[in-house]
Structures are given as structure tokens and as C-alpha cells.
N, C-alpha and C positions, 0 to 999 in steps of 0.2 A: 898347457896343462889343463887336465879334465876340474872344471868349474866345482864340481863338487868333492875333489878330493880336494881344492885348493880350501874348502872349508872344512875339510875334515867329517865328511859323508861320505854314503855308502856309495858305489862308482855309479853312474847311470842304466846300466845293464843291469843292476842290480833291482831297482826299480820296476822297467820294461822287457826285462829278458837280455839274454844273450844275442850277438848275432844270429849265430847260426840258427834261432829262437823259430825262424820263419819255415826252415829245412827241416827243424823236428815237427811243426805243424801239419809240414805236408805228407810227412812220414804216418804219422799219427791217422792223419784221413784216407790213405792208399798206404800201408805198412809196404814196406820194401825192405828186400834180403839184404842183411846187413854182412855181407859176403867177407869185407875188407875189414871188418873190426872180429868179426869172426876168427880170421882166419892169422890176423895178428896175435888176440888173444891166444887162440889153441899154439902156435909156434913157440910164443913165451913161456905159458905152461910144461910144454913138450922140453924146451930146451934149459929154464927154471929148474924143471924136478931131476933132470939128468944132473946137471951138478949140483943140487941139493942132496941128491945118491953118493957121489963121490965127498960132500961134508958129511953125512951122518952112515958111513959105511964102517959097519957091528954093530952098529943104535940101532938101526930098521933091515928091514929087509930089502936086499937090491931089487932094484929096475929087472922086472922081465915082460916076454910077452904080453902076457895079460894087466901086466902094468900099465904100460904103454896103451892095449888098448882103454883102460879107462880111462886113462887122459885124455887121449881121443875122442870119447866117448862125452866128457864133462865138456870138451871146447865144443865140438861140433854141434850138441845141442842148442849154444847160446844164436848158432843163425836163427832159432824158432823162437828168440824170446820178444821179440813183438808182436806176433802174432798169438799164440799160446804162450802167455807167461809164467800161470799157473802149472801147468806140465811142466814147462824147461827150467822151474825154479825146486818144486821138488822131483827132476829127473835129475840134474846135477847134486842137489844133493844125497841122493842115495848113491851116485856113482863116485863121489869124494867117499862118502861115510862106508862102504868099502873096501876103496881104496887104501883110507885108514884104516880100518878094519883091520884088513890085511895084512897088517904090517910096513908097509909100505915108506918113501921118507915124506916128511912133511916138507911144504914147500909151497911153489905158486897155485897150486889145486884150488887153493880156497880161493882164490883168486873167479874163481868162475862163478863159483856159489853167490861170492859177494858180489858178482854184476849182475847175475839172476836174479838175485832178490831186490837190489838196485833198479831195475828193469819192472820186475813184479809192483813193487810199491807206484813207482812212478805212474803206473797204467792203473791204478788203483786197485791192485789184489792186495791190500796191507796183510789181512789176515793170514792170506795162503804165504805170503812171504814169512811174515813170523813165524808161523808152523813149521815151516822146512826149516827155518834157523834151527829152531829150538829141536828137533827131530833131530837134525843133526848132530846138536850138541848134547842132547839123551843120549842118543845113541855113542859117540865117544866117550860119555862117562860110563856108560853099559861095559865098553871095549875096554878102557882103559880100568876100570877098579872090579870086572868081575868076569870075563871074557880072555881074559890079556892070556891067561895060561893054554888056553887049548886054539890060539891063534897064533900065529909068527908074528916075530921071529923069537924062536924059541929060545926058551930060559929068560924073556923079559919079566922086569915085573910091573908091579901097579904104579899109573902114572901119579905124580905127585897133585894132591889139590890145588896147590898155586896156580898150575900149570891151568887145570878147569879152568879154576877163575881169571885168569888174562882171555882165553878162549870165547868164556861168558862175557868178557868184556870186548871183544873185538869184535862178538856178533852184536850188542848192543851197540855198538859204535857203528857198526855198518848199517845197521836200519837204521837207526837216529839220522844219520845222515842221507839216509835215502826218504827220508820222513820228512827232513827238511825242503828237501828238493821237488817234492811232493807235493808241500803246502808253496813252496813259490811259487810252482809251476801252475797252480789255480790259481794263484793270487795275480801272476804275469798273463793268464789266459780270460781271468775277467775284466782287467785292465784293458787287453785289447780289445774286447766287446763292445767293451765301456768308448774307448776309441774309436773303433767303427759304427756304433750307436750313433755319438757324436759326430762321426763326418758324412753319415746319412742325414742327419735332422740337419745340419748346416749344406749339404746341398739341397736338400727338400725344402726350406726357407730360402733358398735362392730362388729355385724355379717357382716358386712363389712370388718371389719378387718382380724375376722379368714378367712370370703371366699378367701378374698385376699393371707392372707399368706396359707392358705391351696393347693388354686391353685397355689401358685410362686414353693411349695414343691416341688407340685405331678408333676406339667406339668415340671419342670427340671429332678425329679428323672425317670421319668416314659419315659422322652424321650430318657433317656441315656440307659436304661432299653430295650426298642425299640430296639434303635439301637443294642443292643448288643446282642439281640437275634435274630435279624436278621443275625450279623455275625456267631451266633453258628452254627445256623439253616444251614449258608451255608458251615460253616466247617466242619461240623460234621461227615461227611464221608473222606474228604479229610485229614482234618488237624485237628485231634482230641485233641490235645493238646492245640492248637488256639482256639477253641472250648471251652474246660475247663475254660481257664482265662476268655471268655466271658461269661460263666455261672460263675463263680468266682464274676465277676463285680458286673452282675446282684443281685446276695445275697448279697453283701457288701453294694449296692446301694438302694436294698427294703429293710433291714434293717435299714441303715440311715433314710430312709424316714420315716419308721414304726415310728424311735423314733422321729423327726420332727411332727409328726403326733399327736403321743401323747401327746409330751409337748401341742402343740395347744391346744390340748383338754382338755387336764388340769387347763384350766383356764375359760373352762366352767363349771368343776367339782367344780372347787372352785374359782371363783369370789373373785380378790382381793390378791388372794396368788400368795407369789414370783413362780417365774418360777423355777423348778427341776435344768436346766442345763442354762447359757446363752446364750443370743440372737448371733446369727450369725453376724458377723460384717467384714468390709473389711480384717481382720486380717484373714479369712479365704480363702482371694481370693486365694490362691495355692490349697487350697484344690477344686476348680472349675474348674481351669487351668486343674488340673488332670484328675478329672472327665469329661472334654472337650476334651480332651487328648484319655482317656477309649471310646469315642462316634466319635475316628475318627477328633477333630478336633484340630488345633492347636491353642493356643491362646498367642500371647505376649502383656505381661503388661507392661507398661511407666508411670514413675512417682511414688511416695509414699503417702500414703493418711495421713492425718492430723489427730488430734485427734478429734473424733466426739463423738456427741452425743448418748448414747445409739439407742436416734429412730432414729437419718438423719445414725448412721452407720448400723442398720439395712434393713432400706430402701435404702440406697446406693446398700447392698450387695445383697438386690433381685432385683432391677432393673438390675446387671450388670447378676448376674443368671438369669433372664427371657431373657436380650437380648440374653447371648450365647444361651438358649433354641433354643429361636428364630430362631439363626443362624443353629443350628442341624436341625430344623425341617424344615424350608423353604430356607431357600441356598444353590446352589451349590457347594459355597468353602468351603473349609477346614481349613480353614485360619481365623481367627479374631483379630483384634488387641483393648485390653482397656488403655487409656490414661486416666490418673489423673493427676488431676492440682488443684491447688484452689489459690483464690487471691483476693482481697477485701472483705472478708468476705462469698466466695461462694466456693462450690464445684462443679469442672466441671467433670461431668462422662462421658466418650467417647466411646460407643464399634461401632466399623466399622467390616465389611468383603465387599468382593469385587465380590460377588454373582456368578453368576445370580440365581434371584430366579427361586426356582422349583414346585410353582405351587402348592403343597402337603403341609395338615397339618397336617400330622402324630397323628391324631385324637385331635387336638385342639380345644379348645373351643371358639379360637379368643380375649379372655380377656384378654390377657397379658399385650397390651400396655395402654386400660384399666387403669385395674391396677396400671400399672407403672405410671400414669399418677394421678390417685387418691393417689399414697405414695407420690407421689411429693407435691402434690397441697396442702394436709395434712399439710406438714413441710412449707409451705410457696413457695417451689420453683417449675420449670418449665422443662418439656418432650419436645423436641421433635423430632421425627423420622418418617423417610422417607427414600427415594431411593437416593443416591447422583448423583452427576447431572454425574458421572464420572464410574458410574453401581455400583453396591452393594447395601447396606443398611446402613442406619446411625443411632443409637439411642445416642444424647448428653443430658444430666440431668444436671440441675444447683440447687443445693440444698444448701438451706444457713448454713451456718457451727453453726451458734446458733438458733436453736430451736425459732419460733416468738412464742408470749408472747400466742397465740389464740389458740396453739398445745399442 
């Protein structure tokens, strides 16, 4: 049983639209001949007023020819009521108000009027729909209290006011309810806006995400990579065995990436599935040291990191991996130092070197701090880096050790 009638709510389509909510959509955007509701309508009409002739026969005037054709006439318009609604809202009714006119019997006729107008409001002509109601129903009080004598069928007289007024009430009931349907039908049509807003900005935050961790991979593995083929390159005649371990590096290190690379993309393959291997987390920081180490530079760590959260330790571990990048690719020292700390509920992440910078970006894309500045801002907390006033470079992160409610 549907969840929310078990609480005694409105049913879920109620909410989000109907099913078929998607098929009037597409209607709406390329209008299509409604041939089959058409063509039901006009038949019921047609076969409605024949035995509503044979109930009110000496009350009206019978079914003839030109009867017949305005009925015709009343159904066959409604194929044009999506596309012209104002036309086939007051074309129907001037071919009913007529009809009645005429003398004719009452019956399913109004039936058309009232999907025209239904039709008209829906597509937003309120006004034009009102007018043809109310035209119509002038017009039958015209027929019926001052008209009635030099019309058939003859020897009627003036209809009773009652009569009006249930008429007055049944055209205001049929707008009311096409008013209604009106106002859901915007309120169901900015809802899904609101929904595809929504699953645009959550996949544009995704491809966010992989660009992000794609670049933290490639631009750490690919710098250490660099460096060390620059070392082979230059030992290669000299000191061939120096040489080896830096080709050594290089395969241990574009493999690593390779499978870093993968996993990524695994989860564009399959949306929603656990990851193959886990996320890299500060528990890997020795494995960076090393590989800082392998690219020539030195790095000591201070302090023990706390226990975090899958993302703030994710994002810890490539903010402190893009700064060593960083320090490979643009300073002159050899040297870096990362300090941890955390205390009030924050994580302080510290990496310093003591430069100078060199100017070069060892084919960088400049995104890094970027980056490190959107995994921050994601978890709730704060980047920032710059040159210290004492030469080097400073990247400090403060990232809150619990996850805000909004990540």
C-alpha cells in the first residue's frame, strides 16, 4: 500500500504529477493530433444526443440534418484544441449555443464545451475560456427568457430561473476545476525543473569530483615520473645502475597511477558501486614521504593524525599530495616539512619548504590549489597558501574532523 495514503495523504502523483505527466510533456513541446479522444468524444456526443431526443421528444425539437451536423461540428473541432485553443473554445461554443438555440435537445453537447475550456485554461488562455463560458451562458439566458417565442420549437415558453442557475453552476464548476488543474499543472511543472536543476548540479559536482581526484593522481604521479626520468636520462651513460632504479621508480609509479586511474573510473562505469580498493587516507602518508624521497626531495612529518572521516581523510591525503607535487614542481628546496595537529574539533594540515621558487611548471595545469581549495570548502573547512613572509611557501588546511550535515 502506497506510503502515503497509509498516512492518510495526498497519493504521490499528486505531488509529482501523474504518470502519463511525461506524454503530456511531450505533447505540450511538439502538439500532436489528438485523433483518438477526438474521435471518442464526437461518437458519444453523436450517440448521447440521439437518445437524449428520444427522452425529451415534445420538450425540444427533434434531431435533424443540421442537427446532426453541429454536433459534428462541436466534436470535430476539439482535434484543434491544442494547438488553437482559443478558436476551438469559442468555436464550440457558438456551435452548442445554437444548437440550443434552436431548439434542439439537451444533452452531451456541453460535453465538448466543457473539454474546450478544460483544454483552453490548461494551456493558459483562462480569460478566453471564461468569455466563451459566460457567452454561452448569456446567450441561453437571451434564448431562453426573451428569444424562446420566435425560436423552436414552437409554443415553448420561458425557461425557469432555477434552470439558469444550476447552468451558472455547472459552468463555474467546470472552470474551477480546470483552474485547479492549471495551478497543479505549474506547480508539477516547476517541481520538475526543480528536479532536473537538481540532477544537473549533482552530476556537475561529480565531474568535479573525478576532475579533481584525477588531476591530485596524475599531477603527483606524473611529476615524480618527470623527475625521474630526467635523472635516467642524465645517468644513463654515466651511472647505469642509478639509471635502472630511476626507470624502476618510473614503472612502480605509472602503474600505481594506472590503478588510481581506474578505480576513478569505475565509478563512472558503475554509478553507485562500492569502490574495488579503498580510498587513500593519511594512513598512507609514508607511502608519499617515499615517493618524495624517489623525486629527490626530503620530507619530515610532525604530529599523528586522528581518526577521520572517510572524505575529510581522503581530502586531507591529496591536499598534503598536491602540496609535496607542488614543492617538486615549483621550489628550489629539497626539503619539506608536514605538521599535524587537530584541536577543537579541527584538522590542522601544514606542509612548509623553504624555496625559492623556480619559476617552472613542469607542465602544470595551475589547478592544484584550486582544487585543494574546493576539497576543503566541500567538507566545510578552509586553504590557505602563499609565500611566508620568511621565503618559501606555506600551504595550512583546517578541515573539520566531522563532516558538516550539508557534505
Amino acid at each position: 500500500m502506497d506510503e502515503q495514503r497509509v498516512r492518510g495523504g495526498p497519493p504521490q502523483w499528486w505531488r509529482h504529477g501523474p504518470p502519463w505527466w511525461d506524454r503530456w510533456e511531450e505533447g505540450e513541446r511538439a502538439p500532436r493530433w489528438p485523433w483518438r479522444s477526438t474521435a471518442v468524444v464526437t461518437a458519444f456526443v453523436l450517440a448521447g444526443s440521439h437518445f437524449a431526443a428520444h427522452g425529451q421528444q415534445g420538450e425540444r425539437a427533434d434531431l435533424d440534418p443540421f442537427a446532426r451536423v453541429l454536433l459534428l461540428v462541436a466534436g470535430v473541432l476539439l482535434l484543434w484544441r491544442k494547438r488553437y485553443p482559443v478558436a476551438v473554445v469559442f468555436g464550440t461554443a457558438g456551435a452548442v449555443l445554437v444548437y440550443l438555440g434552436a431548439g434542439y435537445p439537451y444533452g452531451p453537447v456541453l460535453f465538448t464545451v466543457a473539454l474546450a475550456c478544460f483544454s483552453a485554461i490548461v494551456a493558459g488562455h483562462r480569460w478566453a475560456a471564461w468569455g466563451a463560458m459566460a457567452a454561452l451562458w448569456a446567450g441561453h439566458v437571451l434564448v431562453g427568457h426573451w428569444l424562446y417565442a420566435w425560436l423552436p420549437p414552437s409554443g415553448d415558453s420561458a425557461a425557469p430561473w432555477g434552470e439558469e442557475i444550476v447552468v451558472a453552476t455547472w459552468v463555474v464548476a467546470i472552470a474551477a476545476v480546470s483552474e485547479l488543474f492549471r495551478v497543479r499543472r505549474e506547480q508539477w511543472a516547476r517541481e520538475r525543473a526543480e528536479r532536473a536543476e537538481a540532477a544537473r548540479r549533482r552530476a556537475d559536482e561529480e565531474r568535479l569530483r573525478i576532475a579533481r581526484e584525477l588531476h591530485d593522481v596524475l599531477a603527483h604521479s606524473i611529476s615524480v615520473i618527470n623527475v625521474q626520468a630526467g635523472v635516467g636520462l642524465a645517468l644513463l651513460d654515466t651511472d647505469p645502475e642509478q639509471a635502472r632504479t630511476a626507470l624502476t621508480t618510473i614503472k612502480d609509479k605509472s602503474k600505481e597511477a594506472l590503478g588510481e586511474v581506474r578505480q576513478v573510473l569505475d565509478t563512472l562505469r558503475a554509478p553507485g558501486a562500492a569502490p574495488r580498493a579503498p580510498a587513500p587516507g593519511l594512513d598512507r602518508l609514508p607511502e608519499l614521504v617515499e615517493q618524495a624521497a624517489s623525486a629527490g626531495l626530503t620530507v619530515d612529518v610532525e604530529g599523528e593524525p586522528p581518526r577521520l572521516a572517510p572524505g575529510t581523510d581522503l581530502a586531507a591525503f591529496r591536499i598534503v599530495q598536491e602540496a609535496l607535487t607542488n614543492v617538486v614542481r615549483h621550489s628550489g628546496s629539497r626539503h619539506a616539512r608536514v605538521h599535524l595537529a587537530h584541536e577543537a574539533g579541527v584538522l590542522r594540515l601544514r606542509v612548509d619548504d623553504d624555496g625559492p621558487a623556480t619559476g617552472t611548471d613542469a607542465g602544470g595545469s595551475g589547478n592544484g590549489l584550486a582544487g585543494m581549495r574546493e576539497r576543503a570548502a566541500a567538507l566545510g573547512g578552509t586553504i590557505e597558501a602563499g609565500p611566508r613572509p620568511d621565503g618559501g611557501f606555506r600551504v595550512l588546511a583546517v578541515l573539520p574532523l566531522t563532516p558538516s550535515a550539508d557534505t
